[in-house]
N, C-alpha and C positions, 0 to 999 in steps of 0.2 A: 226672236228667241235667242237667248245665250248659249254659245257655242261651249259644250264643253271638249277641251283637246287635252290629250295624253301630250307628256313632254320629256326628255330626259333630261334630268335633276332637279333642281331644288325652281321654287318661285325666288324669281329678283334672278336668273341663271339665264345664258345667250338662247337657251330654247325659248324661255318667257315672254323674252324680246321679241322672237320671230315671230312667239303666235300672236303677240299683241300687234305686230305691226302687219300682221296678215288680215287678221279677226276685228284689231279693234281691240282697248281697253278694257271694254266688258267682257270679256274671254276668260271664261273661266278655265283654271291649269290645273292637271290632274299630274303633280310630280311622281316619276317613276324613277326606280333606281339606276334599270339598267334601259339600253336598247330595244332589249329583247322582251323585257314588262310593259316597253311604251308599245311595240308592236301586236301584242297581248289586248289591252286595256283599248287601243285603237279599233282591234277589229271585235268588238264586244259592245252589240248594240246597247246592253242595257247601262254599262260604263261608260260612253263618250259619246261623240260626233266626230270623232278621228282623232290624229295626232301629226303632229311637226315633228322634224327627225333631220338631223345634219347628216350629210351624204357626201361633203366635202368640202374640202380648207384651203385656197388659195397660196398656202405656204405649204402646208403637210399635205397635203393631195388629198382623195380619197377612202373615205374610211369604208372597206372592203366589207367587212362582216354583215354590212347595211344590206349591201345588194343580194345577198344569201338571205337576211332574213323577209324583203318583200319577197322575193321569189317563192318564200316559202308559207309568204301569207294570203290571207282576204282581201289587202287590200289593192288598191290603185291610187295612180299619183295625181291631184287634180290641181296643185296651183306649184309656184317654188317664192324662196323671198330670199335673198341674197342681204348677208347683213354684216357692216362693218364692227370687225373684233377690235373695240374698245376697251383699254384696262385703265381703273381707276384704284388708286390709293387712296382708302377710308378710313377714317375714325371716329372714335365716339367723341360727340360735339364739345369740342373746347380744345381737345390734346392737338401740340404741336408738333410738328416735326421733330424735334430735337425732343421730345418724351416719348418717344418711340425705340422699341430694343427688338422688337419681331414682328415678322411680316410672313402672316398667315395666307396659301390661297393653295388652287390646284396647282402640279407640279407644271402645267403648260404654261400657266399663265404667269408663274415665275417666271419661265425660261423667256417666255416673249419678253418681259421685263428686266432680264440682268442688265441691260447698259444702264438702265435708271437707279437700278438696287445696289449694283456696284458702288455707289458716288457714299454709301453710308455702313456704317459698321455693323448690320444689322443680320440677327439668325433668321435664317428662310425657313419657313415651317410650312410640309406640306399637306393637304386636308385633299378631301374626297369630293370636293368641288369648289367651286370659286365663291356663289351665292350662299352655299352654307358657312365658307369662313367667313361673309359680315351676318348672318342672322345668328351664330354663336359671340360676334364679337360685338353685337346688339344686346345680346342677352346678358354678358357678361359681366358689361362697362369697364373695361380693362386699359388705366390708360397708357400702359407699357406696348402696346400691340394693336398693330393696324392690319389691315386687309384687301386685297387684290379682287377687285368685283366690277362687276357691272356700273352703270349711271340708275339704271331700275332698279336695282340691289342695294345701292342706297340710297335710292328714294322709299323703298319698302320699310327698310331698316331704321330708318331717320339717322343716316350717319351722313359724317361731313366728310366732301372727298374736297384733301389737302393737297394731290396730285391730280390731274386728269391727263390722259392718253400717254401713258407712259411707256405702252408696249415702244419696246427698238421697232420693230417692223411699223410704219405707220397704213400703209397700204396690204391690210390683211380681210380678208373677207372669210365668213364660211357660208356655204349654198344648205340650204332649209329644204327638205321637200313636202310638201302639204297633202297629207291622206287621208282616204277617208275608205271602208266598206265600198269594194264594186257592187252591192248591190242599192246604195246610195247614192253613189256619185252622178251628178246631171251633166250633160254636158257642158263645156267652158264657152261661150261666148268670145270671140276674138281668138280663139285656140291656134298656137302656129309655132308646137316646141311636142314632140314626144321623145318617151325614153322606152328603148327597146330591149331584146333580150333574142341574139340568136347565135346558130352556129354552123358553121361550112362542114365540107365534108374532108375537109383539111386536104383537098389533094393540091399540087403545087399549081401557086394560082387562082386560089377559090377565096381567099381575101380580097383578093385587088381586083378580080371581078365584082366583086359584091360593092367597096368603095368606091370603082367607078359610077356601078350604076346610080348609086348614089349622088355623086357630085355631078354628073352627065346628067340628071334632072333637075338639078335649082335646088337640091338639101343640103344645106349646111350642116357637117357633122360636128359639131361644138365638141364633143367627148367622145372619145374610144376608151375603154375600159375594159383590159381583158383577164380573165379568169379562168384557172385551170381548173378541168370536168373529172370532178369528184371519178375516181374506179378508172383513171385510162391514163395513158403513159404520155403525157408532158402534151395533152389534146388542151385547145382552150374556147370559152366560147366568149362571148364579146356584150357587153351593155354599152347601150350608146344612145348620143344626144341629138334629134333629129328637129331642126329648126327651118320650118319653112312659110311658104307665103301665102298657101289655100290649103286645104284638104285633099283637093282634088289631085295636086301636084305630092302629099303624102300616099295619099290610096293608088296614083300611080306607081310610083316606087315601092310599095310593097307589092305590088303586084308583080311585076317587074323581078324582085327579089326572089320570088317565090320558089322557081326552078333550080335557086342557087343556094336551098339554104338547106337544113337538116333539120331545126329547130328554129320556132320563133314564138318572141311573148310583148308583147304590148305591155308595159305598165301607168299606162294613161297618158291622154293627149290633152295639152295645157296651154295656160297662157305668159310665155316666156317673162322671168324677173328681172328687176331692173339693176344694177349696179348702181 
């Protein structure tokens, strides 16, 4: 059966990508505007089978607001896909380089591209995503004006990319996380990565108890991520990435944890992505 996933932005956009290279080609994408509509449309049996959601960027870190809205949903995390941020320079097929006077995309994806944009006299125009400045600049046919997209964006598009990988940074990744309804989700086969949600009772020392216990049983903490606790004076509690090599050595450690914590929340135990 076709999966269908909630996505943030446009089809032919780096969500697109993830869920195709998660799901498979036949993966049907349910574009939402924001975050907070894919989280929506995700946990709504009768609208999806889930959704893919950037949770963070290899260069820009983590993007904060994510962890507030699972925390405050249905859902749970069941897989992740780590996907290299490519930018390509398109246009509509024929126009060359030198017919080009503006370069449409999102304001990031300019900025990952100034050292290549620089080399040309050209105005930067910025749009509200990347994959919608080639399917308006598909629409168009405009051949004063190219656009900053995806390799799927224009292959969707039918535009010809005159540049490829032009981001400065060429080593940029963003992490995907794959969701779906906890009352859905089956367990992962091969599972040996959770992401967690807790908090100490802040008294001196009740951190580095807790990491010890952690690294003192064979869990590799891949992420710390800490967050200040909405109503209290500069208290924080912690999401974190817990990667290990049986269950048994998980359900130890949280066990273990347990005398030391105030607060704890599972957001689903998965099977680690690949770089």
């Amino acid at each position: 059966m076709e999966k269908k996933i909630a996505i943030q932005g446009y089809e032919g956009s780096f969500h697109h990508m993830a869920a195709t290279e998660y799901f498979g080609k036949e993966v049907i994408v349910i574009p939402c505007a924001t975050f907070k509509d894919l989280v929506k449309i995700a946990g709504t049996k009768k609208e999806s089978n889930g959704g893919i959601m950037a949770i963070e960027n290899s260069i820009a870190g983590s993007i904060l607001p994510n962890y507030g809205l699972l925390q405050r949903s249905n859902l749970q995390i069941t897989g992740e896909v780590y996907l290299p941020v490519k930018q390509h320079l398109m246009v509509d097929p024929g126009v060359r380089l030198e017919d080009i006077k503006e370069v449409h995309s999102h304001p990031m994806a300019l900025q990952q591209c100034l050292e290549f944009l620089e080399k040309y006299n050209w105005k930067l125009v910025e749009t509200e995503d990347t994959a919608l400045s080639a399917q308006l600049l598909a629409a168009q046919h405009k051949k004063a004006i190219a656009a900053i997209a995806s390799s799927l964006a224009a292959e969707l598009y039918e535009l010809e990319i005159i540049a490829s990988n032009i981001q400065t940074q060429k080593n940029n990744y963003t992490r995907f996380l794959v969701v779906e309804r906890a009352e859905d989700a089956k367990e992962t086969d091969g599972a040996n990565k959770a992401t967690v949600h807790f908090a100490t009772d802040h008294t001196r020392g009740s951190l580095a108890k807790v990491l010890s216990i952690i690294a003192d049983n064979g869990i590799n903490l891949s992420k710390l991520q800490s967050m200040p606790i909405a109503g209290t004076n500069f208290k924080y509690s912690f999401y974190a990435d817990m990667e290990f090599d049986s269950m048994a050595d998980f359900n130890k450690v949280l066990k273990l944890l347990k005398p030391h914590i105030d607060m704890f929340k599972n957001f689903g135990i998965y099977k680690n992505g690949n770089i």
